[in-house]
N, C-alpha and C positions, 0 to 999 in steps of 0.2 A: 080388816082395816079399810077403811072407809077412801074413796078418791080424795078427797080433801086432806084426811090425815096423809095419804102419800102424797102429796103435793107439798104439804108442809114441810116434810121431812127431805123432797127434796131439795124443797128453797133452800132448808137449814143445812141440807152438805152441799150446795151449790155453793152458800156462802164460806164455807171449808175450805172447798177447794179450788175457789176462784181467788184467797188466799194465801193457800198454800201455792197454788202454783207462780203464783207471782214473785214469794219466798224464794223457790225454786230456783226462779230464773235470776232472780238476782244474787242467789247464794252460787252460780253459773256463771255470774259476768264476774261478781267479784275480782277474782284472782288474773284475769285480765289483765286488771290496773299493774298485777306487778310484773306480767310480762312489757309492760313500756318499758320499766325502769330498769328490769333487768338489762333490755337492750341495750340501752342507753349505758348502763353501766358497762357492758361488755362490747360495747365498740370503744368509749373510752382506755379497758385495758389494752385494746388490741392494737390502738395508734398512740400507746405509752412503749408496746413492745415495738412498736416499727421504731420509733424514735428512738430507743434505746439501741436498737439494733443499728440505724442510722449513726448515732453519736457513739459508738465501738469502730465504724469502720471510721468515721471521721477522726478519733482516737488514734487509729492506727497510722492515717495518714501523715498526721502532725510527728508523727514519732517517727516516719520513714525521710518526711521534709526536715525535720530538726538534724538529722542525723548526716542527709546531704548537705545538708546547711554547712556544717561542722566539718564535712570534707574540702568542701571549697574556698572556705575561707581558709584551713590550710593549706592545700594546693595553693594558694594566692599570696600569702604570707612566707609560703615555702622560698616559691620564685622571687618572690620582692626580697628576700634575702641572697640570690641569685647575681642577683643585676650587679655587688660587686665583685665578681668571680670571672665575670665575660673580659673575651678580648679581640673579639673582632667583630663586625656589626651585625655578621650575618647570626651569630651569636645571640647580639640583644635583638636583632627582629623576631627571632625565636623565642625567648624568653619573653619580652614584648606583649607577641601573642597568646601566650601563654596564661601575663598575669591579669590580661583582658578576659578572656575566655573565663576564664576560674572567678573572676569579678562579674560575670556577665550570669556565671550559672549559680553566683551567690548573692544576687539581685533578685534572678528566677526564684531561687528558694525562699528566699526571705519571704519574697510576694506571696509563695504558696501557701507558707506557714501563716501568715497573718489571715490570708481566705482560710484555712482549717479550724485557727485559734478564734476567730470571729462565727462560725459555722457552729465551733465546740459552744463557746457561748449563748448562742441562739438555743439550738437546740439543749442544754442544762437547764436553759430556762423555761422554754415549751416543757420541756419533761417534769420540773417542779410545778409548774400550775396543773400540771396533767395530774400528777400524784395528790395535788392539793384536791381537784377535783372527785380523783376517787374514793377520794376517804371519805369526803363529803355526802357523794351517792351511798357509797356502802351503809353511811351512817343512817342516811333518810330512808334506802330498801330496806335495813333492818326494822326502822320503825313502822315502816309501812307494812310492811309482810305481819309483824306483831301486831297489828290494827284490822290488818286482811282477816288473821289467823280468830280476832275479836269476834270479828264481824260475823262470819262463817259460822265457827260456834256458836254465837246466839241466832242467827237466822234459823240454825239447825237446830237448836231446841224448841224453836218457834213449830215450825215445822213438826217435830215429835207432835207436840203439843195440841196440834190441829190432826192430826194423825188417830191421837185418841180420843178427842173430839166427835171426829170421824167414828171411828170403833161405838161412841157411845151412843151413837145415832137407835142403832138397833134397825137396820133397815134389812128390815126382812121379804125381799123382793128379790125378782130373779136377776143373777151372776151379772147375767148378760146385758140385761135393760141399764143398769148398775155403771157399767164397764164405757157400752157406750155414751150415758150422759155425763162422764164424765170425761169421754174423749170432746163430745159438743163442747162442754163446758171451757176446755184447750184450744178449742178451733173456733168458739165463736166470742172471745174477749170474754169471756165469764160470763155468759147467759145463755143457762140451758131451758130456761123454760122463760115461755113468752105467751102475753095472752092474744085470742082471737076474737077481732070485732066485727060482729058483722059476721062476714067471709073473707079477713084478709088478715095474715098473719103481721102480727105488729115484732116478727123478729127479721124476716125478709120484706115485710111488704109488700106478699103476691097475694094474687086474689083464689080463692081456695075454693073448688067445687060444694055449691049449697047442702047435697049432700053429707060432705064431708065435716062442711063447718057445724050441721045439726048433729054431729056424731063427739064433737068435741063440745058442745054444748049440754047432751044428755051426761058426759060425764060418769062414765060407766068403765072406760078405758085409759088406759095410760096410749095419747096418741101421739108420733111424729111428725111435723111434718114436712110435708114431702120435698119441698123444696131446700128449705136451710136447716130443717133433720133435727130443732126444737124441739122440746114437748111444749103442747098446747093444752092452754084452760078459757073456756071460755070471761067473757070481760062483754058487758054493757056498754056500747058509746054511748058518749054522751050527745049527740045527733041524734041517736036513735037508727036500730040496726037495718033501718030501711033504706039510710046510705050507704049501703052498703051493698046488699043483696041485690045483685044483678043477674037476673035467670038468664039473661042472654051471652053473660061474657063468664061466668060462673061454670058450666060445661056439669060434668059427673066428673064422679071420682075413677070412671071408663077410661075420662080424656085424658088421665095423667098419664095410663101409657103410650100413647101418640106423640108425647112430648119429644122431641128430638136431643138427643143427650147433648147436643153441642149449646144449649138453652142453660148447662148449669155448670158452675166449676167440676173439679173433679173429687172433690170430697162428698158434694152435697148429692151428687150422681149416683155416688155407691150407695146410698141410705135408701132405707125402703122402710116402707110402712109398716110397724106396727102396732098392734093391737092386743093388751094381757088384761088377762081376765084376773083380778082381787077381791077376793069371798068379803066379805065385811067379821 
């Protein structure tokens, strides 16, 4: 197999898997969308249950105020039937006071009851827009999730699809070279192979020992390079490759180990140079 025919073939699974993996990542975010609404849906039930919890104890209250209620107004009724039974004054000062007090604490109660029975009401009503609400959400996560579950499925048959796409390649080249351009292909937005003009990689932009650039020009290798860990094919500018070739700033392919590691991210740092030899 010829350089050219592996070149082709890996344009043709670059465009695979520049593809698929895009697939991927959106078959990844998908289900995202329905953790919002989950949320949403489950802080909704969670302040229907305070509420509900709130208007049981407000429940109780009204029932403990209605019942005081009930006592004081007899106590007060009791005594006002009292008042003709006295016969001395200190008698009705007693009694007096009495059907004050019992008026006084059936004033308090009223008042309470009416702050409960007003409370009750609020809150029955917060609770019905709450239930209104959740029905609503339940209804829209159901159909969202059924849309999610759409979605998924066909991205993932997509995916198959390119998968054996993939397979029908027949790329019969080594595991390795393989594995990593299709890790490049992950880490550099989907371009694993970039052509070199001149001496200056048109996937980084750096200028690449003259050496090396004649080395990606004879076209006899599968090369990386050293910098942003492409494979390289040579490419004609359209200048003409003598803007480019600078024997002074150009170096050997020596100087690349001089290079100081703090000079590259740390992906393109681990990459090293190779060179595989393919019989025709």
């Amino acid at each position: 197999m010829t350089m050219e025919e592996i070149l082709g073939k890996l344009r043709g699974l670059q465009e695979i898997l520049s593809q698929k993996i895009v697939l991927e990542q959106e078959v990844s975010e998908i289900p995202k969308i329905l953790t919002t609404q989950e949320e949403l849906l489950s802080r909704l039930k969670k302040s229907f249950i305070e509420k509900d919890q709130e208007y049981n104890k407000a429940k109780t209250h009204e029932a403990e105020f209605r019942e005081l209620l009930i006592q004081a107004e007899q106590a007060r009724e009791h005594a006002e039937k009292n008042m003709d039974t006295i016969t001395t004054q200190r008698e009705y000062e007693a009694l007096d006071k009495e059907i004050r007090d019992a008026a006084d604490r059936e004033a308090q109660y009223r008042k309470d009851l009416q702050k409960e029975e007003r409370l009750l009401a609020d809150l029955k009503e917060q609770m019905d827009q709450s239930a209104g609400l959740i029905e609503q959400q339940e209804a829209e996560l159901a159909e969202l999730r059924s849309g999610v579950e759409r979605q998924v499925a066909e991205k993932t048959a997509k995916v198959r699809e390119l998968e054996e796409a993939e397979k029908n390649l027949n790329l019969d080249m080594d595991p390795e070279v393989l594995f990593k351009f299709e890790r490049i292909i992950r880490n550099k937005m989907g371009r694993g192979i970039v052509a070199i003009r001149g001496n200056v990689c048109m996937g980084c932009h750096m200028i690449l020992p003259i050496q090396f650039a004649n080395q990606v020009r004879m076209g006899e290798d599968i090369v990386f390079c050293p910098y942003c860990s492409r494979i390289l094919y040579y490419e004609e500018s359209e200048d003409g490759e003598e803007d480019y070739f600078d024997a002074d700033d150009a170096g050997s392919l020596a100087d690349l180990d001089d290079i100081d590691d703090e000079d590259y991210d740390e992906e393109d740092g681990e990459e090293e140079l190779i060179n595989i030899d393919y019989e025709e």
